[in-house]
N, C-alpha and C positions, 0 to 999 in steps of 0.2 A: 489100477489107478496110478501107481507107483509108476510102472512105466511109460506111461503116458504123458508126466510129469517129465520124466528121463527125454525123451521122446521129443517135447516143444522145446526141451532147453537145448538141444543139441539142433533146434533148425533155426531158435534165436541164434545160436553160436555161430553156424552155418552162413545163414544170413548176414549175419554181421560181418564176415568174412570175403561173403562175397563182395559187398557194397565196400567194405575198404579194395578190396582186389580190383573191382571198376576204378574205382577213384584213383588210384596209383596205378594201375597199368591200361593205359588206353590202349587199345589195338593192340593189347601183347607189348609193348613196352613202357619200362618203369616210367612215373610221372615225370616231365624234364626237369620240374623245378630241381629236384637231385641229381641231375647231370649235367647240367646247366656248367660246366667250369670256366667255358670262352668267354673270353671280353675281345669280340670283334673289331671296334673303335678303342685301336691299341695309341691312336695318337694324343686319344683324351684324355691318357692316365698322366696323374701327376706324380702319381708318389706310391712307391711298392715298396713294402716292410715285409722283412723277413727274421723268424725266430725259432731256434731249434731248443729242444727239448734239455739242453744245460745250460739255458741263460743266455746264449749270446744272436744278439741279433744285429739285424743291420738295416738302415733306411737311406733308398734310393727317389732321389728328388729331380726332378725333370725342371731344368732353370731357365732353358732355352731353348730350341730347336736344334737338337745335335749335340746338348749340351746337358748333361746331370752331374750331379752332386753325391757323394757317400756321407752318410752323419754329417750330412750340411758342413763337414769342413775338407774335402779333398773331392777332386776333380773325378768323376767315372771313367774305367773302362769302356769306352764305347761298344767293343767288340762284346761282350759278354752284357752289356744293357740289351743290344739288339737281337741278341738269342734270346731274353729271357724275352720279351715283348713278342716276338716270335712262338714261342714258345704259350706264352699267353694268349695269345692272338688264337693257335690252331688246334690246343690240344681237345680232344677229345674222348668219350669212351666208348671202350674196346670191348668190352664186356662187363656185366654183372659179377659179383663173387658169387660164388655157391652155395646156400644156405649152410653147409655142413664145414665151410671155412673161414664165415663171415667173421667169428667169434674172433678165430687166431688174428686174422687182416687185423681188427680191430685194437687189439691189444698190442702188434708190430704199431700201427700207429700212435695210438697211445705211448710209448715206448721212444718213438726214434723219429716222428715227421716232422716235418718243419710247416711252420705254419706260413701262409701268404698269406696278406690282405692288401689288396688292390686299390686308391683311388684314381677316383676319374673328375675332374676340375674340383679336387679336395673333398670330395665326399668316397666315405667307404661304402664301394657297390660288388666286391666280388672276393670273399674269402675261403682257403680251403687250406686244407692239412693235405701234406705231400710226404708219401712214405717210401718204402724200397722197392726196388725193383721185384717183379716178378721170378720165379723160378727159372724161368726161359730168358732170361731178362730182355723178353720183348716188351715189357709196359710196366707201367708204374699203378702203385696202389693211390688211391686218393678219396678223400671223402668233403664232401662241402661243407662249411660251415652258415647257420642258420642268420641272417645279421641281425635279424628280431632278438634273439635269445644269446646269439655269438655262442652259440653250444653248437657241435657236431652233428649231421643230420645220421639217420640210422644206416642211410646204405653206402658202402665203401662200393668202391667201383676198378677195375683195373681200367687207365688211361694211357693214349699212346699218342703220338703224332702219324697221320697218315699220310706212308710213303716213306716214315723213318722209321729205323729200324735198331732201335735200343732202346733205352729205358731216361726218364726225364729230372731225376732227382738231383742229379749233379748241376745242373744248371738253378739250381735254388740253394745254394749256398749260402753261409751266412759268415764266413770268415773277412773281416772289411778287408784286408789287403790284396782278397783276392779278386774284389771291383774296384781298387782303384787303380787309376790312370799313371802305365808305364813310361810314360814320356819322360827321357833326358833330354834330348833336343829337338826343336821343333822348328827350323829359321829358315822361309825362304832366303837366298842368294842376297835381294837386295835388301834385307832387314839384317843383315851382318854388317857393325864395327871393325871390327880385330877378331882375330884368334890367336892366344897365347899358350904354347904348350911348354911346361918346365918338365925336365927329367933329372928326377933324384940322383944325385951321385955323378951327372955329368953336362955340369950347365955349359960347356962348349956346343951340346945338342939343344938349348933353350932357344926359340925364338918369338917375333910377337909379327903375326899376317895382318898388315893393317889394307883396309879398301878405301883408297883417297877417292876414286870414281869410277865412272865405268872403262870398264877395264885396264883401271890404273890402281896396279896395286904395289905395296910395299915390304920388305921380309928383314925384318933386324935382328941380327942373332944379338940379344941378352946379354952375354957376357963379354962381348966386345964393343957392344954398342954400336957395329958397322952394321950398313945394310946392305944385302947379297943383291948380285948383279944376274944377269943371264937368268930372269927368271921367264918361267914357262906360261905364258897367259891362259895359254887354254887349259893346263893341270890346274891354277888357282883356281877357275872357271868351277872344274871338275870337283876337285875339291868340296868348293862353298856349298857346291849341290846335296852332296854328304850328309849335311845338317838336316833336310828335310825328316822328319817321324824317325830317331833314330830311340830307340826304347830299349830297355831292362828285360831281362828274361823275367825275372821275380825277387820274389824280397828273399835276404839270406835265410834260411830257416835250418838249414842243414849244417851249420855249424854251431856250435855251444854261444854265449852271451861271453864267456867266458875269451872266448876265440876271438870273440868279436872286437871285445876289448884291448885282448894285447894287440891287433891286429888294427886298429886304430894309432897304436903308442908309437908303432913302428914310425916313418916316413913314406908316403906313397911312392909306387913307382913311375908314373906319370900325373900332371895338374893340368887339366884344357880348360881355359874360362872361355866363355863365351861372350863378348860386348855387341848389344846390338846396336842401331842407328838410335836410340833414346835414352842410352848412356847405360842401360842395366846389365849388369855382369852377368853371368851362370856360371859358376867354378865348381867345377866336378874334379874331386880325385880318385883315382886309380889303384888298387892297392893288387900284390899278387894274391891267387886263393891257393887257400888249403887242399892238397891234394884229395880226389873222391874217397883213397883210403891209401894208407902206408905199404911200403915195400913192394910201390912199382916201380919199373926201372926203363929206358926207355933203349932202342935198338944196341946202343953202344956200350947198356951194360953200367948205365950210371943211375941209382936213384932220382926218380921223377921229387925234385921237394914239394914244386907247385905246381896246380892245374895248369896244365898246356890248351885247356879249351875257354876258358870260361877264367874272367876275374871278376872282384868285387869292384863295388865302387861307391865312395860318400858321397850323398847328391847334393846339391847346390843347399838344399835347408840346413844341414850340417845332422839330422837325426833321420835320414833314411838308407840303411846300409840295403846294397843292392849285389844282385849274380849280372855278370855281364858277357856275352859272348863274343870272344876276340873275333867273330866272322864277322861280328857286326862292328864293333867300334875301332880296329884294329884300322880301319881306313880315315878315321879320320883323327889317328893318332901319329902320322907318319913324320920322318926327320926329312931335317932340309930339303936331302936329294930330293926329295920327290918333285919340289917346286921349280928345278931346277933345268933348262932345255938340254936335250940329251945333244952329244955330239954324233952327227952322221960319218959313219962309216964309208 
């Protein structure tokens, strides 16, 4: 009798197993509603929050077509909004975890993901926890959140994008400075005023490019108050072009606050303001940087003091100290000569 007893409860058990095993895996794969991570219509998201597991997070607001916002007060990175929409948009899973490693997944998530939560015309419709890369680091771990309960569902899953070939975690970041928007300059040609550039320690090199029309423009050096002659239209021309998307490599993080500060007290070594046609300035300064590390020296055997690649620069708010690449701004930081027509040979 006794096993007989043994016997029904082990085909209730049985049963019972089966019928969840139907219910969640149709035809051999797990129910979608747990795999479900895509949000196809990436156009209709208005607003992605992201939070990692020591408090810091960050919200991304879509204010226009082409146009987001960081914590509703700074302008997005576009390039990095469009990866993650991307990113949302395609990803998919790669496989199930293995019942005999589900636990570990679990607990790495637990531990280190970052959470996303998705809307779409201001409603919350797609949230999950986003964890580390895989061992191969061909895919990322991830698991959906429930929005009934906003608890985690039971299956972790490895996800990838198909056709790429890394891991997806770095693109959910949650440090604000590193979605917002690099722009120093941004000035079509004919939305330029003047350009004024001061050089510390040698106002003989100070001048102010003013644009009376087209192609009538003007060069006063500063400390004489005369205006240069022989100048070269189509260098101005070239020039003004310069100003179109010229950006910041990133914010300084790599030197002390400390650094930052005397490094301010100092006087920069170039000032370019920007005026455009509606009277509004941009005055960015220039400062030299702190060498990557001490006692390098450069071919002739002299101490490097300052980077030779890369300077900082105070951006026009007067509270955003920036890395700057001389590839990049060095052109449109140039003296006189440059405006100047060359004489033929």
């Amino acid at each position: 009798m006794k096993k007989n007893r043994i016997a029904i409860i082990l085909v209730i058990i049985l049963g019972a197993a089966s019928i969840w095993f139907v219910i969640n895996n149709h035809n051999g794969t797990i129910k979608e509603t747990l795999r479900d991570f895509a949000v196809a219509d990436t156009a209709s998201i208005t607003k992605i929050f992201l939070a990692n597991k020591n408090g810091n997070t960050v919200t991304l607001e879509r204010k226009s077509p082409g146009r987001w916002m960081v914590d509703g007060k700074y302008n997005a990175r576009m390039d990095c909004i469009k990866t993650l929409l991307v990113t949302i948009k395609k990803v998919d899973v790669k496989e199930p975890i293995g019942k005999h490693a589900i636990d570990n997944v679990i607990k790495r998530l637990a531990s280190k993901a970052i959470r996303c939560e998705i809307y779409q015309n201001d409603k919350l419709t797609k949230a999950y926890y986003v964890g580390t890369e895989t061992q191969d680091a061909s895919g990322t771990y991830m698991i959906l959140i429930d929005l009934k309960t906003m608890l985690p569902s039971a299956k972790p899953f490895v996800t990838y994008i198909p056709g790429f070939d890394g891991y997806l975690t770095t693109r959910y970041f949650t440090e604000q400075n590193g979605w917002r928007d690099r722009t120093v300059f941004n000035y079509n040609p004919n939305e330029i005023k003047s350009v004024k550039l001061e050089v510390t320690g040698k106002p003989e090199n100070d001048y102010e490019l003013s644009v009376k029309g087209n192609n009538d423009y003007q060069i006063k050096m500063l400390s004489t108050n005369k205006t240069v002659s022989n100048i070269d239209t189509l260098a101005v021309k070239q020039y003004l072009s310069y100003f179109q998307q010229i950006n910041f490599e990133s914010f300084e993080v790599s030197i002390t606050q400390p650094q930052i500060d005397s490094t301010l007290k100092c006087q920069p070594i170039n000032t370019l303001t920007i005026t455009d046609t509606k009277g509004i300035a941009n005055k960015t300064k220039f400062y030299a940087r702190w060498p990557r590390r001490h006692g390098l020296f450069d071919p002739a055997g002299k101490e490097i003091v300052y980077d030779t690649d890369r300077l900082d620069a105070l951006l026009d708010n007067g509270k955003d100290f920036v890395m700057c690449q001389y590839y990049v701004f060095g052109k449109v930081l140039p003296l006189v000569d440059y405006f100047l027509k060359k004489q033929k040979r």
